[in-house]
N, C-alpha and C positions, 0 to 999 in steps of 0.2 A: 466592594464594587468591581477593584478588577479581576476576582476569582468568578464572579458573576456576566461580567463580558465574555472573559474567555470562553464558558462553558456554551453562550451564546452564540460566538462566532467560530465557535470549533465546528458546530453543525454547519452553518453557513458556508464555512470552507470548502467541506467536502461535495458541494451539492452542486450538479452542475459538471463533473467532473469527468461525463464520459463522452467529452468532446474528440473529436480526432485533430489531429493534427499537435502542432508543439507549443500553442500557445496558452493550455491547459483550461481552468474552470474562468466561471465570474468572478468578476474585484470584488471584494471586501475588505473593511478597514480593519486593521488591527488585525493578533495574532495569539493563538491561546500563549498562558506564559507558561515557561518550562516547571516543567511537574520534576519530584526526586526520582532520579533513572531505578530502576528493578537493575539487578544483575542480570548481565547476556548470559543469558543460556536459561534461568531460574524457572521460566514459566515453560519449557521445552520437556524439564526434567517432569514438571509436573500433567503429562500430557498423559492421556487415558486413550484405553484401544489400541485396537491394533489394525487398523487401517489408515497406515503413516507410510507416508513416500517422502524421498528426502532430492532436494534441489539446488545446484546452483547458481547464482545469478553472477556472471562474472563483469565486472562493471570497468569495461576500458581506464587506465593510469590509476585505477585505486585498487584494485582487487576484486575478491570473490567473497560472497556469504552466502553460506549454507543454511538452508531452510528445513524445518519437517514439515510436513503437512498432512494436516490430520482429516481425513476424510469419513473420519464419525462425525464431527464436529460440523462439515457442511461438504458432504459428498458431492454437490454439484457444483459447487465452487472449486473444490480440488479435480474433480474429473474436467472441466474447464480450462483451466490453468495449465495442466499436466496436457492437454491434447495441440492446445497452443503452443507450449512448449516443444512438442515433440516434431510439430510441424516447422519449427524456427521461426515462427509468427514475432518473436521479441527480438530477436538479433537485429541488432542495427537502430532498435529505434533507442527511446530516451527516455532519464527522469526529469521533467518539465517545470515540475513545480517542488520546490525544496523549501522547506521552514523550519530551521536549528529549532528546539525546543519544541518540536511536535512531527511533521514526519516528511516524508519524501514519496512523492508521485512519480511511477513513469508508465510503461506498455500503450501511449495513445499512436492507435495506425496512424499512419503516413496521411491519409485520407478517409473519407470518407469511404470510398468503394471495396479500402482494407478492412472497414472494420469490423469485427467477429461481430455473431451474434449476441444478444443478450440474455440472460438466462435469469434463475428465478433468485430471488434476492434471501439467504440464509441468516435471516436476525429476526429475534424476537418481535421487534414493530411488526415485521412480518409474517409473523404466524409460526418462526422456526427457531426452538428450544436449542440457541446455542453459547455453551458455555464459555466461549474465549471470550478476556477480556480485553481490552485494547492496552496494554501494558508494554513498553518499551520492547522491541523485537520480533513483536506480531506483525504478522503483514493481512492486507484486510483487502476487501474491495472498493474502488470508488466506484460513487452512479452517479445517476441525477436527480431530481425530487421523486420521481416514481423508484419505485421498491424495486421495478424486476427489470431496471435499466442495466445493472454491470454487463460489461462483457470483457474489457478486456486490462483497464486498469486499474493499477493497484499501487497500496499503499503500505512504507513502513514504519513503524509507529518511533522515533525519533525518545519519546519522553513519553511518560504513564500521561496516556489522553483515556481516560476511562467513560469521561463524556458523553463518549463516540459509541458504547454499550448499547446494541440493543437495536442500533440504525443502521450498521454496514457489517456486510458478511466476511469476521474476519475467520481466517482459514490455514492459521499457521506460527510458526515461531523460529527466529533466527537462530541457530545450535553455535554456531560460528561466525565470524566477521562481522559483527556489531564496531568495530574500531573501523571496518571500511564505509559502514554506513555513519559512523561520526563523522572522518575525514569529507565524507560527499555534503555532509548536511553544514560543516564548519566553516569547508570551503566554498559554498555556494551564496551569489551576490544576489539575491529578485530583486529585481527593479518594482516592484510593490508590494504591497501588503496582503496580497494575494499569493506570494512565493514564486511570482513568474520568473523564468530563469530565461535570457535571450537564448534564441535556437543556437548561436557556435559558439555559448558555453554550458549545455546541457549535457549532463554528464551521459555518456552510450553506453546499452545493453550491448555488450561483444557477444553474447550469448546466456543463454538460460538449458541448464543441461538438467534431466533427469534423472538419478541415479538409480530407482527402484518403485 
């Protein structure tokens, strides 16, 4: 029963997600329960193509991790993300919603009048043959119940949510700094079952750097 909840309100979590501002998605009750972790780096090595940019997200008083991102895998999610990036669209803002044993939210603009476009949504519900699967250190897109909502946030997979397959276009893998996304997800308090985190204890994007 409650492997069967989870897989339930893992969808529910995500949906809803591409709110602006810092008070992230809809409440829902309960919390997938933590899956056994994949070794950081394991699903990176196994990464196909050569249309990989590598990223970091340096996350104020905890450090940096290091991203690939594979743009065979979901070309407009990575050309998305990489444009954003380059522009400093994430500096400054927050991960909003944190859930130890599943994952970590941030990039929602300031407001509404910040917020990027939305682009087409890279998962198979969608029509788009992609191989990643949501396994500890992927980082993924959030939306809202329409498919071609994402634009600008995202999500890092905490613990093997494989669930999540097939519904949000994930676009990448942690190579490095999985122990900084522990510390964020160990130390974070939500005040609900939703993973909402008060706005002046959300942990801040210092920057998001491109490397190649």
């Amino acid at each position: 029963m409650k492997k069967v909840l989870a897989l339930a309100l893992g969808v529910v979590l995500l949906l809803g997600l591409a709110g602006c501002g810092s008070s992230g998605g809809s409440a829902a009750e309960g919390s997938p329960a933590p899956a056994e972790p994949s070794p950081s780096g394991q699903a990176a090595e196994e990464t196909q193509g050569e249309n990989l940019h590598h990223v970091e997200i340096d996350i104020a008083d905890y450090g940096v991790v290091k991203l690939e991102l594979d743009g065979d895998a979901a070309p407009i999610t990575v050309e998305n993300f990489l444009a954003l990036a380059r522009d400093g669209f994430y500096d400054g803002l927050t991960f909003h919603r944190i859930m130890a044993g599943f994952m970590m939210q941030g990039g929602a603009p300031r407001s509404p009048e910040e917020a990027a476009e939305p682009i087409y949504g890279e998962f198979s519900a969608n029509g788009w043959d992609n191989p990643i699967s949501h396994v500890r250190g992927v980082i993924s897109m959030a939306r809202t119940s329409e498919p071609d909502s994402a634009s600008s946030q995202f999500f890092i997979v905490h613990a093997d949510s494989t669930f999540l397959d097939g519904q949000y276009a994930a676009f990448g893998y942690v190579t490095e700094g999985m122990e900084v996304v522990d510390a964020v997800c160990q130390a974070a308090q939500p005040i609900d079952d939703n993973g909402t985190i008060p706005a002046e204890e959300q942990p801040v994007i210092a920057s998001v750097t491109v490397l190649d």
